[in-house]
Structure formats: structure tokens, C-alpha cells
TORROVO-771749 format. One record per residue (C-alpha): x, y, z; residue number from 1. Coordinates in nm, 2 decimals, always signed. Each point is the difference from the previous one (the first is absolute). Last residue first. Layout:
<sites>
xx, yy, zz, num
X, Y, Z, NUM
...
</sites>
This chain:
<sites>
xx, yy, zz, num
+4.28, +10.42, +8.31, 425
-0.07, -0.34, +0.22, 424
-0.18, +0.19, +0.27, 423
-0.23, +0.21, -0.23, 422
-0.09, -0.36, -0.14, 421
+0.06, -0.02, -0.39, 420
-0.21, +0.15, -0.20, 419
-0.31, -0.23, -0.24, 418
+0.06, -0.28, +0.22, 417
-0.07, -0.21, -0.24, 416
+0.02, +0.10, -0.32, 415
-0.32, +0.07, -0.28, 414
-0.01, +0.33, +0.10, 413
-0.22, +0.11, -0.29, 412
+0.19, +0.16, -0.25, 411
+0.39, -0.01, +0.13, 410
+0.27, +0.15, -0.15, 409
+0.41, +0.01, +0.12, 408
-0.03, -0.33, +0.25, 407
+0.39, +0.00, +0.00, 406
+0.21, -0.34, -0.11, 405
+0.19, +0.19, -0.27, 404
-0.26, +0.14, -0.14, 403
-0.37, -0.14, +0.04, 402
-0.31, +0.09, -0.10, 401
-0.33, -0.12, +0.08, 400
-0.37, +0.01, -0.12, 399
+0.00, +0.08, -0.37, 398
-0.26, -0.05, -0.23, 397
+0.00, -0.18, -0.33, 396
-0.32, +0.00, -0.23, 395
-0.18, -0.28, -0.12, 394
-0.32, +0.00, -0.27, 393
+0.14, +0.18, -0.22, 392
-0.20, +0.27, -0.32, 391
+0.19, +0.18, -0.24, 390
+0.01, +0.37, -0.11, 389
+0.17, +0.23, -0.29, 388
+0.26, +0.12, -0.18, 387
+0.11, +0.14, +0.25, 386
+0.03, -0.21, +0.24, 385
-0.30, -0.12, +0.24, 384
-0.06, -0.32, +0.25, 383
-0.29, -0.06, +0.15, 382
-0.12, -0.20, +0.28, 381
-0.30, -0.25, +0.10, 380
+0.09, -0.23, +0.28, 379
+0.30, -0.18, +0.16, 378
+0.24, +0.12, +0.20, 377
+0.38, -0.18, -0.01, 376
+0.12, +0.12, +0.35, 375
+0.35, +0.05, +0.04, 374
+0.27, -0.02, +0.22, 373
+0.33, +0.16, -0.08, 372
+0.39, -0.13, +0.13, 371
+0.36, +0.16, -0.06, 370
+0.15, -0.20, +0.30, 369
+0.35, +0.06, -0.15, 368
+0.14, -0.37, -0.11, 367
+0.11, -0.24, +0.23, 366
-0.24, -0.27, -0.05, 365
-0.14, +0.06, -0.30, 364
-0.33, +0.19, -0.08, 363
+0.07, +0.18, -0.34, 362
+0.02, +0.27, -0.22, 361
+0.32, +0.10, +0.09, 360
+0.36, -0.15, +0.07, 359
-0.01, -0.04, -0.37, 358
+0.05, +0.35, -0.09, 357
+0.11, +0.00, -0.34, 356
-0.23, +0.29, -0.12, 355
-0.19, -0.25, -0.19, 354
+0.05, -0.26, +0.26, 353
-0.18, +0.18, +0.25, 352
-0.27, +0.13, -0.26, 351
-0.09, -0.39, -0.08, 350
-0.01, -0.09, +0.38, 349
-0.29, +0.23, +0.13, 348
-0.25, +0.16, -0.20, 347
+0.06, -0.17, -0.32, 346
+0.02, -0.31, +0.26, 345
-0.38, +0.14, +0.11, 344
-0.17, +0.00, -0.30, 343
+0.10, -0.30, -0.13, 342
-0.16, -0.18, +0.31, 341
-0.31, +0.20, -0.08, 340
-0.03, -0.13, -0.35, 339
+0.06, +0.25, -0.27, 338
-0.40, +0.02, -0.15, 337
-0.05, +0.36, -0.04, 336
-0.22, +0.07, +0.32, 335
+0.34, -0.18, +0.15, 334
+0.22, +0.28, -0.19, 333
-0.28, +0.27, +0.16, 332
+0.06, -0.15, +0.37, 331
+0.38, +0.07, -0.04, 330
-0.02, +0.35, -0.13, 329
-0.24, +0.07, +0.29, 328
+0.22, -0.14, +0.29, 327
+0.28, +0.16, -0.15, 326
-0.14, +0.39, +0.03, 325
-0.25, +0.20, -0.18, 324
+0.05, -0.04, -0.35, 323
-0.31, +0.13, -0.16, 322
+0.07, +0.33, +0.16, 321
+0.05, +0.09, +0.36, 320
+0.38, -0.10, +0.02, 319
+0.04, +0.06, -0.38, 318
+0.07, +0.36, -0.02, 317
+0.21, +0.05, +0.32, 316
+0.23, -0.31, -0.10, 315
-0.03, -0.36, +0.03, 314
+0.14, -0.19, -0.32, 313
-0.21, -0.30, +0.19, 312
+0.19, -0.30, -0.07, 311
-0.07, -0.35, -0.10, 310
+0.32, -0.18, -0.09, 309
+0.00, -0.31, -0.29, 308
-0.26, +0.11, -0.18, 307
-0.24, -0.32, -0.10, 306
-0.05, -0.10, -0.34, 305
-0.22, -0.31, +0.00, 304
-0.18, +0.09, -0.31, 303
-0.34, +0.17, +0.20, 302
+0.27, +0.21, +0.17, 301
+0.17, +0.15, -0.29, 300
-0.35, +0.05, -0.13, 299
-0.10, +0.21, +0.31, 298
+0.27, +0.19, +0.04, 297
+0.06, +0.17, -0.38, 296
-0.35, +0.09, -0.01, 295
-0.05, +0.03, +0.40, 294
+0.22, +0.30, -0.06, 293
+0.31, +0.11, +0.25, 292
+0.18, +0.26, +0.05, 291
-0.23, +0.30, +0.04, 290
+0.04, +0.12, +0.37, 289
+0.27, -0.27, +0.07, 288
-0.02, -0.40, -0.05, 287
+0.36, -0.08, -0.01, 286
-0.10, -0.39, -0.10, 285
+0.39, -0.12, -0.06, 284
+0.07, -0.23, -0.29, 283
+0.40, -0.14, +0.08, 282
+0.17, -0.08, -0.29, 281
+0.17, -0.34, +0.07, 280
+0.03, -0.10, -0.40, 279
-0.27, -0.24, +0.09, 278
-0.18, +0.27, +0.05, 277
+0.10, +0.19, -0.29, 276
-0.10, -0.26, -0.27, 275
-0.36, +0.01, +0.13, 274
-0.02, +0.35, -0.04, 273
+0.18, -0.05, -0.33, 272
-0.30, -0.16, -0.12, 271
-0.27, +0.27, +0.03, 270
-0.25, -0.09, +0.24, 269
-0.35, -0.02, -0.17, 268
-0.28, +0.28, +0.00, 267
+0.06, -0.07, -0.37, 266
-0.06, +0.38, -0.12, 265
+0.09, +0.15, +0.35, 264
+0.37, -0.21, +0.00, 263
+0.04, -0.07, +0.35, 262
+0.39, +0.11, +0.11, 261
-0.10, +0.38, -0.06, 260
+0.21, +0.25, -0.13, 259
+0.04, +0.36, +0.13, 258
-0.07, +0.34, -0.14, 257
-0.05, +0.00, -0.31, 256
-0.06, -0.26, -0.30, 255
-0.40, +0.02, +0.03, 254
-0.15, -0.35, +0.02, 253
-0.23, +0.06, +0.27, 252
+0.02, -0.10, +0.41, 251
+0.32, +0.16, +0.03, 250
+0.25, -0.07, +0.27, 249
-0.05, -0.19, +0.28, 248
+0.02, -0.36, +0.16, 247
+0.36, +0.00, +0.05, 246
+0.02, +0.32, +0.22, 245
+0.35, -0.12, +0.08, 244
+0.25, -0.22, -0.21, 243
+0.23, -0.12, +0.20, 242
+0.38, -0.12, -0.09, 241
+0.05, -0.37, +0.16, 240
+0.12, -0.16, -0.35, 239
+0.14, +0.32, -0.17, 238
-0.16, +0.22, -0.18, 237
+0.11, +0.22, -0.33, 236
-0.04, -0.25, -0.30, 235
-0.27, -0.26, +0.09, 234
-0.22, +0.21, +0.22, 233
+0.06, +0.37, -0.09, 232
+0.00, -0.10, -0.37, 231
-0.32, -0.20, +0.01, 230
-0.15, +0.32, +0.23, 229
+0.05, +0.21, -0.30, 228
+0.04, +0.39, +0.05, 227
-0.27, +0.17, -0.06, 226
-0.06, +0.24, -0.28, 225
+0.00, +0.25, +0.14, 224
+0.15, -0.08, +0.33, 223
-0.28, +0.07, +0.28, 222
+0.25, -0.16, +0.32, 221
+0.10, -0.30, +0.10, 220
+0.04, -0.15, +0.33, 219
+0.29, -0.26, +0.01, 218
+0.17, -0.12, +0.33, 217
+0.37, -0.11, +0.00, 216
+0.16, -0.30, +0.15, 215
+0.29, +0.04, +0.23, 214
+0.35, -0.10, +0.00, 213
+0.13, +0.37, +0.05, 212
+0.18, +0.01, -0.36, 211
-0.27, -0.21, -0.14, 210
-0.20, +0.20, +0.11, 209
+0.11, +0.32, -0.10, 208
+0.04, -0.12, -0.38, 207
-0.34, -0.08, -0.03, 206
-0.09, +0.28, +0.15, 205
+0.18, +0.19, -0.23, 204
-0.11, -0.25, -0.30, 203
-0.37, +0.08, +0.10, 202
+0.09, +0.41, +0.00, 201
+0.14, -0.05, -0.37, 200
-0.25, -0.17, -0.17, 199
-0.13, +0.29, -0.13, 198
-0.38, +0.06, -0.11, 197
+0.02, +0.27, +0.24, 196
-0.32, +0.00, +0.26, 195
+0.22, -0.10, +0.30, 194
-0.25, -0.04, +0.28, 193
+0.25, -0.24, +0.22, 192
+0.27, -0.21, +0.01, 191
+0.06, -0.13, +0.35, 190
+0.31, -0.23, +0.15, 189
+0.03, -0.21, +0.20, 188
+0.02, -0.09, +0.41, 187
+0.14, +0.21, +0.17, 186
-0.04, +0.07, +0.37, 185
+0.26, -0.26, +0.14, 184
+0.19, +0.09, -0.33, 183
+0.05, +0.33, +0.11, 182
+0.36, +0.08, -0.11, 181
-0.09, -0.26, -0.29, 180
-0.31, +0.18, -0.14, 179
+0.17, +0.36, -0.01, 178
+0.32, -0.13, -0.19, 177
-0.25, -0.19, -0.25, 176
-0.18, +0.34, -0.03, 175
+0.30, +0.20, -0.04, 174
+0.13, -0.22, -0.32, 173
-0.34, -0.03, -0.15, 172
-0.05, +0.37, +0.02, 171
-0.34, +0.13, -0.18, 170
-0.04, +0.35, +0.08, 169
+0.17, +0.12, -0.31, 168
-0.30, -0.20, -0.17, 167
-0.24, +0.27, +0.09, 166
-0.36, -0.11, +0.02, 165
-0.02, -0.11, +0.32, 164
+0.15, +0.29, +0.15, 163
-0.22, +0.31, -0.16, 162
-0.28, -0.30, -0.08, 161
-0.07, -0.01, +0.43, 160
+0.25, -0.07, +0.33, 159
-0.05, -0.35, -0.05, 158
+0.37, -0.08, +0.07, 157
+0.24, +0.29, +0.03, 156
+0.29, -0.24, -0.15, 155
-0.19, -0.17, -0.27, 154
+0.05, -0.32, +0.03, 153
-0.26, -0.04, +0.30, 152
+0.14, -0.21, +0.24, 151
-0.25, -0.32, +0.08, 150
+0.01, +0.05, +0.37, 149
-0.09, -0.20, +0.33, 148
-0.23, +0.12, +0.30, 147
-0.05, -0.23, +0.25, 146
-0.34, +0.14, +0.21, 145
+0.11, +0.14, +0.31, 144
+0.10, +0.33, -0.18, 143
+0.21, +0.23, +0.10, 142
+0.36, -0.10, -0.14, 141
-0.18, -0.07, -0.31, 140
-0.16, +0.34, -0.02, 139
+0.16, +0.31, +0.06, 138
+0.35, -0.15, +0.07, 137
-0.03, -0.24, -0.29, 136
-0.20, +0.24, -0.28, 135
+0.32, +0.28, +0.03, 134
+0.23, -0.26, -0.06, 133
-0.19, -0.07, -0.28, 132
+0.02, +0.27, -0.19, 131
+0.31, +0.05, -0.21, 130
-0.01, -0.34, -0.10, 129
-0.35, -0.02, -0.06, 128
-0.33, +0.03, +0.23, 127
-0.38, -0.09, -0.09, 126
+0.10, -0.33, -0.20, 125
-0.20, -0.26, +0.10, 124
-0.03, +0.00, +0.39, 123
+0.01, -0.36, +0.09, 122
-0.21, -0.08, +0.25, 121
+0.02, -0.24, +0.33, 120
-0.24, -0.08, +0.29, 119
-0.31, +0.01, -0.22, 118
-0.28, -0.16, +0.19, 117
-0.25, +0.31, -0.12, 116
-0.07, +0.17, +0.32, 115
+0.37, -0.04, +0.03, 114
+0.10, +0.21, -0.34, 113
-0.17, +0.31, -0.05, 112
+0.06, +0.14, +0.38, 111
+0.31, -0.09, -0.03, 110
+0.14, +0.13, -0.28, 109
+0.00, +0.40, +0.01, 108
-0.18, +0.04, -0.39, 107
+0.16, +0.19, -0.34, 106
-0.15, +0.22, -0.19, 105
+0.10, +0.31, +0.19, 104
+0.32, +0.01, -0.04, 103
+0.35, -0.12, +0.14, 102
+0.03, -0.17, -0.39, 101
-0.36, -0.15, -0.12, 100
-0.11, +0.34, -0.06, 99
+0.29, +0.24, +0.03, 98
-0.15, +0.29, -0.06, 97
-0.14, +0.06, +0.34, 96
+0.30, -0.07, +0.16, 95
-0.16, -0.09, +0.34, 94
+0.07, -0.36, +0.01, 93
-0.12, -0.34, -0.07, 92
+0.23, -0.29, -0.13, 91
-0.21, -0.27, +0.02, 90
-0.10, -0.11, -0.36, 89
-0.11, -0.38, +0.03, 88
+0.12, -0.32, -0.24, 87
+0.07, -0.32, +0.15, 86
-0.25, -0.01, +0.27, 85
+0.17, -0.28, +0.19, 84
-0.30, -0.17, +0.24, 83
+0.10, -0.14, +0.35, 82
+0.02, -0.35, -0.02, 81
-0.37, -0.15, +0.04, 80
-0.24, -0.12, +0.24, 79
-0.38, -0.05, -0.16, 78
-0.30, -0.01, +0.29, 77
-0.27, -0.25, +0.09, 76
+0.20, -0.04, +0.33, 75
+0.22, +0.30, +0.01, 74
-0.02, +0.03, +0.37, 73
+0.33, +0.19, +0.10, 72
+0.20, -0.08, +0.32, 71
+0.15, +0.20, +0.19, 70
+0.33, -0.09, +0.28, 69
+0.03, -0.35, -0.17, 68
+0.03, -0.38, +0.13, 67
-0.35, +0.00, +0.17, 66
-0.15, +0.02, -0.37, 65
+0.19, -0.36, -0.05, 64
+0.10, -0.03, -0.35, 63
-0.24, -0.21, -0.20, 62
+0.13, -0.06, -0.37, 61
+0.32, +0.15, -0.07, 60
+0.18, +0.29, -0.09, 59
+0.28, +0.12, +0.25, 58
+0.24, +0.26, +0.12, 57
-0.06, +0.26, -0.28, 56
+0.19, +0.31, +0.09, 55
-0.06, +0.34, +0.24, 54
+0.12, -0.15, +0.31, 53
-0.27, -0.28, +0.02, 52
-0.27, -0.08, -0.25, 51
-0.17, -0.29, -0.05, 50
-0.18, -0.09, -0.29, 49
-0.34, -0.28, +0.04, 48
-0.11, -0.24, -0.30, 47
-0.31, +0.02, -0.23, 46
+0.15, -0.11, -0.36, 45
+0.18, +0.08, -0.28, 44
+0.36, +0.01, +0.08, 43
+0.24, -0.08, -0.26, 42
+0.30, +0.19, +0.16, 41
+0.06, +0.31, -0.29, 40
-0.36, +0.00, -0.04, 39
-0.11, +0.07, +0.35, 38
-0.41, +0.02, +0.02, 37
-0.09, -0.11, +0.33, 36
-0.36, -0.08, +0.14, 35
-0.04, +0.17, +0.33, 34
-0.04, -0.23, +0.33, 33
+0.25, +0.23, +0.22, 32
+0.20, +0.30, -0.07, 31
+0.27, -0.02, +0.33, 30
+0.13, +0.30, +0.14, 29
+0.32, +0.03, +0.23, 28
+0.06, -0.35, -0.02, 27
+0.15, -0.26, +0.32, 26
-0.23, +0.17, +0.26, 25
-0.11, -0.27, +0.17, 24
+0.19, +0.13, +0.34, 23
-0.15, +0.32, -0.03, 22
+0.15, +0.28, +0.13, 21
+0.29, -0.06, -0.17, 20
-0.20, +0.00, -0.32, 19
-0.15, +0.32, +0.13, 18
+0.33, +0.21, +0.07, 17
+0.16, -0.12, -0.39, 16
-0.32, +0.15, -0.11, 15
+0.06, +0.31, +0.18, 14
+0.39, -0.04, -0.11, 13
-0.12, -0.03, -0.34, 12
-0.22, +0.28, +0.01, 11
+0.26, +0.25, +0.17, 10
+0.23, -0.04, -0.29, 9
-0.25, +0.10, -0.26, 8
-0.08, +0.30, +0.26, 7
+0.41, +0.06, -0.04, 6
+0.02, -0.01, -0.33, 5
-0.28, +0.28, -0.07, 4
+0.08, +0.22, +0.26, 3
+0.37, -0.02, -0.15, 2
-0.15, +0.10, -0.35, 1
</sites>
């Protein structure tokens, strides 16, 4: 951990060496002639970001390219905040019955994260109260990706049905406690895979975050029969609580398992969808291994229901499944119709506020040079869930990441120079 402080140190002062070396050198990196998306700021149009000392020092049109130590072409190219995955499982470990808990279900962030843009995830619900400590020296203190919590209310977290099952795991009080002694880290709370038709674990959580301050995060199980999404909406939530894997549950009428918010006999919305989002519920994507159908999607999307977050619900199972990564869950919701724009501030500035972290998600002046650059390709893709296959014509690639003012992933070298001088190291 010192090794990796101190060769973070050592790039700022090398950077810090080539500015002085170079009497222009008034940015450390500047991202010039891209066409920024910033929602929180209005932008929407081809302007230039410098960087210096890790933050946002500008965003304007035409910034001299003698003024910075690199410069990025990005001409013909997208500049965005850093994209918040909102709902990830990175707690890996070798507790091989754990599963998403120190086991081996869950992924080492990094290299899953800045080939994608994403700069900040939310792991959703992989440790508890009695766990988390555990999850932040193994992996949040590692990682140079932000990693940010929703605390599992069950105290093991996703440690498999012999934990998330039992209710005598479920401790509103310890969980609250947990969440503000790490409140830097915390950020809500998770409900997850309960298959009781009990509304007992949701009022926990419920409880715990009001305690902590926090909204909660709802994944339900297989109740039998299900328990009703109307009740969980405009009863249980609160305006800012989430509702993850929103575009799943059954594609048939059967009362088990989980409830859909597109009625399969109307292929219409059902009204109290409608009535929860103005509530404030918040409709997360939380695509997953099998989370998602393009019969409960696609519909939504055709009526002008957009999610509010895309997220990934990245795990060892979905990484290399229909899911793949962010880049693919946000080309398939433009395949669908959500407008490209759209796409990106439920990538960007919509998870930041969910989570109430405002001072992400965007490009101002001041704020943490979180940065990607993308190319929008166009051509003839597919897209695939499973419940079956649709056809885009644009797909999203990344070419740069950037955390905290760092060059962190890099496709095709689009940066001039591509190392610094030996001499300026």
C-alpha cells in the first residue's frame, strides 16, 4: 500500500518536473476538440477540458495545445465525466463459499472498470455490517477505481440463501452504525434475494437508512407469490430509494417470483410506475446475468420510460454474458430508442445524485478530473438478453480513461506525447 502511494506521488511530481520544464505548461493534460456531454453544467458541444493537478481547470472552446504537458486529439470523439456504475459486485476473495462475499464470484475492479470509462462503482450489497471492513482493506483501499458501498442489510452480505435467508441476520440498528463510521465509503443500503413473502427485510432497510441518511437499494427475490411492486413503491419507498434490475422479472403472468413494471397482457406500463417516479423512486437498469428482458425494456422505452441509472450488476457470471460491460449496456438502450444524450447522464450525473454525490458526474471546474473519451462506432451490431436479440446500428467504445487527472486506459494512443521525455520523468 505505501509502494502504491508513493508511485502516485512520484507522477505528480514528474508531471509537476515537465510543466516546469516547460514554460507553456500551464495544464498537465489537456483533452482537446471532443464534443462534451456534462449534464450537471449544460454542456453539449465540442469544447476543450484541461486538466492540471488532478481537477478540472477549464472547459472552453479553443485552449491553446502549447498551454498543456499532453494533449489528447478527441476531434470526432465524445468527452464525458467519468461513468458511475451504480450497481457492481466487487468483493472477490478466496472463501469459496462465500460467492459474492470474499468469494469467488466477485471481480478485482480495475481491470473491469477503465476499459469501460467507469471511474466510480457502487458495489451493491456484497458486504454487510459484519463484513465490510473486511471488503475496504481488501478492495477499496486497493483499488484505483472509486469504490463506494450500498451495505448489505444482512450482516454477512451476499454470502449465499444460508445468510440471506435468515432474518436474524438482518440488523437495521448495526447497519446504520456501520454506514455512518464509514460514511466516506457508504453510500446506502442493499436488500437483496429475499424469497419470503415478508416485508420485514424492506422495513429493516428501510429503517437503516433512514437512521444512516441513506437511500436503500431493492433486489427481490422468488417470493411465491410475489410481493407487489405498487406496495414497494407507494407504501415502503421513499423519494430517492432505488429500484435495481427494473427491467426484469417475469415475462408471463405466473404470480411467482418477481413482478414486472410492464404488464405482459397490455405490454403497457402499469400506472403506479408512473406514480412512483414522480414519487422520486429511482428505476435502476442492474442488467446482470439474467436481469433484464427486452419484453419489459423495450416497451418502457418505446413510451418514453427511460431508467434513471444504467448499471452493469457485473459479477463473474455476467461479465462474458449478455451483459458484458457498460459500454455494451449503454449501446443496447440506444438500439432501444433512449437518445444518446440520455444515455450518458444515466451514465454520468443521474447515479451521482442518486447516491448523493454531487461532486460527481461532471466536468466542473474544480471537481476530480474523472474524464472518458469515447468513440460512437457506427455499423451493424447486436445486442442479446435473454429473452432474445436486437439489432443497433451504434455501439460505444472506449478510448481514454481518466481518474483523478491520470491517463489510467488508453486504446490507441490518442495523446501527444504518448510518455513523457525520459529527461522530464
Amino acid at each position: 500500500m505505501k509502494k502504491y502511494y508513493f508511485l502516485i506521488a512520484l507522477s505528480f511530481l514528474l508531471l509537476n518536473n515537465a510543466k516546469s520544464q516547460n514554460p507553456q505548461g500551464q495544464y498537465d493534460v489537456l483533452i482537446k476538440g471532443g464534443h462534451v456531454i456534462d449534464a450537471k453544467n449544460n454542456i453539449d458541444a465540442v469544447m476543450d477540458v484541461a486538466i492540471d493537478e488532478g481537477k478540472i481547470a477549464a472547459v472552453s472552446a479553443n485552449i491553446d495545445p502549447q498551454s498543456a504537458v499532453q494533449v489528447v486529439d478527441a476531434k470526432g470523439l465524445y468527452v464525458t465525466p467519468g461513468l458511475i456504475d451504480l450497481h457492481v459486485h466487487f468483493f472477490w476473495g478466496t472463501d469459496l463459499e462465500g460467492q459474492y462475499r470474499n468469494g469467488p464470484n466477485g471481480l478485482q475492479p480495475d481491470g473491469y472498470t477503465f476499459p469501460s470509462g467507469v471511474t466510480t462503482v457502487v458495489d451493491a450489497g456484497s458486504s454487510g455490517w459484519k463484513s465490510f471492513e473486511t471488503f475496504k482493506k481488501q478492495t477499496i483501499d486497493r483499488a484505483q477505481t472509486r469504490v463506494l458501498a450500498m451495505l448489505n442489510i444482512v450482516g454477512e452480505g451476499m454470502a449465499g440463501g444460508k445468510y440471506e435467508q435468515d432474518k436474524g441476520q438482518m440488523d437495521p440498528q448495526k447497519t446504520a452504525e456501520m454506514a455512518a463510521k464509514y460514511s466516506d465509503y457508504i453510500v446506502g443500503v442493499k436488500l437483496a434475494h429475499f424469497n419470503g413473502h415478508d416485508w420485514d427485510p424492506t422495513d429493516w432497510a428501510i429503517e437503516a437508512g433512514k437512521k444512516a441518511g441513506i437511500p436503500i437499494m431493492v433486489d427481490f427475490g422468488s417470493a411465491k407469490p410475489y410481493l407487489s411492486l405498487e406496495t414497494l413503491f407507494m407504501e415502503k419507498f421513499r423519494p430517492g430509494d432505488i429500484y435495481t434490475h427494473c427491467f426484469g422479472g417475469s415475462s408471463s403472468t405466473s404470480p411467482d417470483g418477481r413482478e414486472s413494471i410492464v404488464d405482459v397482457t397490455t405490454n403497457q406500463l402499469k400506472p403506479y410506475v408512473f406514480e412512483a417516479r414522480k414519487k422520486g423512486v429511482i428505476f435502476d437498469v442492474g442488467f446482470g446475468g439474467s436481469s433484464f428482458l427486452f419484453a419489459q425494456g423495450q416497451p418502457a422505452i418505446k413510451s418514453g420510460f427511460y431508467p434513471n441509472t444504467i448499471s452493469t450488476d457485473i459479477h463473474i457470471s455476467s461479465m462474458n454474458n449478455a451483459m458484458k460491460n457498460m459500454n455494451n449496456i449503454m449501446s443496447l438502450f440506444m438500439a432501444m430508442g433512449m437518445p444518446f444524450k440520455d444515455v450518458i447522464v444515466a451514465s454520468t450525473w443521474h447515479p451521482a445524485q442518486a447516491i448523493h454525490r454531487e461532486e460527481l458526474g461532471n466536468l466542473s471546474v474544480g471537481a476530480e478530473a474523472d474524464v472518458a473519451v469515447f468513440r460512437l462506432r457506427e455499423g451493424d451490431f447486436g445486442f442479446w438478453a435473454r429473452d432474445g436479440r436486437i439489432a443497433g446500428d451504434k455501439r460505444l467504445e472506449t478510448e481514454m480513461t481518466i481518474r483523478g487527472g491520470r491517463i489510467v486506459y488508453n486504446l490507441n494512443g490518442l495523446v501527444e506525447p504518448i510518455n513523457l521525455p525520459r529527461a522530464q520523468r
